[in-house]
N, C-alpha and C positions, 0 to 999 in steps of 0.2 A: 863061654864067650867073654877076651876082655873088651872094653870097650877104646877106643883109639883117640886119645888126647894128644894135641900136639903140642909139642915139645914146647920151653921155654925159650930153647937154643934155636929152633927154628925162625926164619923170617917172619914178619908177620909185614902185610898192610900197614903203608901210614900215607896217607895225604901229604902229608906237610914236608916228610921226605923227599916227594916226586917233585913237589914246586921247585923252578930251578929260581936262584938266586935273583933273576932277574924280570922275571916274576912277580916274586916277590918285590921288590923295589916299585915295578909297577901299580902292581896293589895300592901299596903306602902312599903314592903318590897321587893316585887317586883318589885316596883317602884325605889328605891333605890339603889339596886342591876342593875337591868336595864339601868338606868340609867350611873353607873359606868362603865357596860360594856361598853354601848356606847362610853362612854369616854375614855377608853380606846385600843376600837376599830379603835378610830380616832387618837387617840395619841401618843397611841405606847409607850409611858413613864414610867421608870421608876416607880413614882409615880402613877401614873393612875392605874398599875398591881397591885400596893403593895397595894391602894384604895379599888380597886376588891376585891384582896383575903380578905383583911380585915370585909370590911361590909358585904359579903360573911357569912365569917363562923362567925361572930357575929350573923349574922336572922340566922345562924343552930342553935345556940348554943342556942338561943333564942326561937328555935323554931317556926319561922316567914319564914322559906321557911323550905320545907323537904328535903328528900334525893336526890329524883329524880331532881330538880330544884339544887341543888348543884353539882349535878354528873356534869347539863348540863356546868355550868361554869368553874368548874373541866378540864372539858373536852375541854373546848375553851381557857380557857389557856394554857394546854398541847400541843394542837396546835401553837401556841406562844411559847414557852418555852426561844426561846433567846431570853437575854437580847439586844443583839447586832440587830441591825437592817440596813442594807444595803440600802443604796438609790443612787435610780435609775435618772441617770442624760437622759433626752430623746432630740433631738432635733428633732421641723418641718420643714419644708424645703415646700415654696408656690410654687419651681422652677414645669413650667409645668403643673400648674393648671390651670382651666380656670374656669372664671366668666358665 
């Protein structure tokens, strides 16, 4: 009995092959976008917002996110809307705790 290897010349599977170009582009832009938000989820700045909107509606324009993926963002800044941000001073207090 030989045993049945297949060939080097043979096709083989690949992911990354089947993603079409555009796709791809999607991805990134998601990626991009996601990322911003993040950043500005944490940040709260100024710049971070202006970030956002920006790369934002560049992938629309671009056509690298659609409608519904920019309403979402849209819609998470509206929530934010001030620029103004308030912070919160807390103090803890260990009085009355026990180990």
């Amino acid at each position: 009995m030989q045993a049945q290897h297949q060939s080097s010349s043979d096709s083989k599977a690949n992911t990354l092959a089947n993603i079409d170009a555009q796709s791809a582009r999607h991805l990134m832009a998601i990626r991009i976008v996601g990322t911003a938000l993040f950043d500005y989820q944490v940040r709260k700045t100024d710049d971070a917002r202006i970030r956002l909107e920006c790369l934002t509606g560049f992938a629309k324009e671009l056509g690298d996110i659609d409608a519904a993926e920019f309403a979402v963002v849209a819609q998470l800044l509206a929530g934010h809307s001030s620029t103004k941000h308030e912070t919160t001073v807390r103090t803890f207090s260990l009085e009355g705790a026990t180990l």
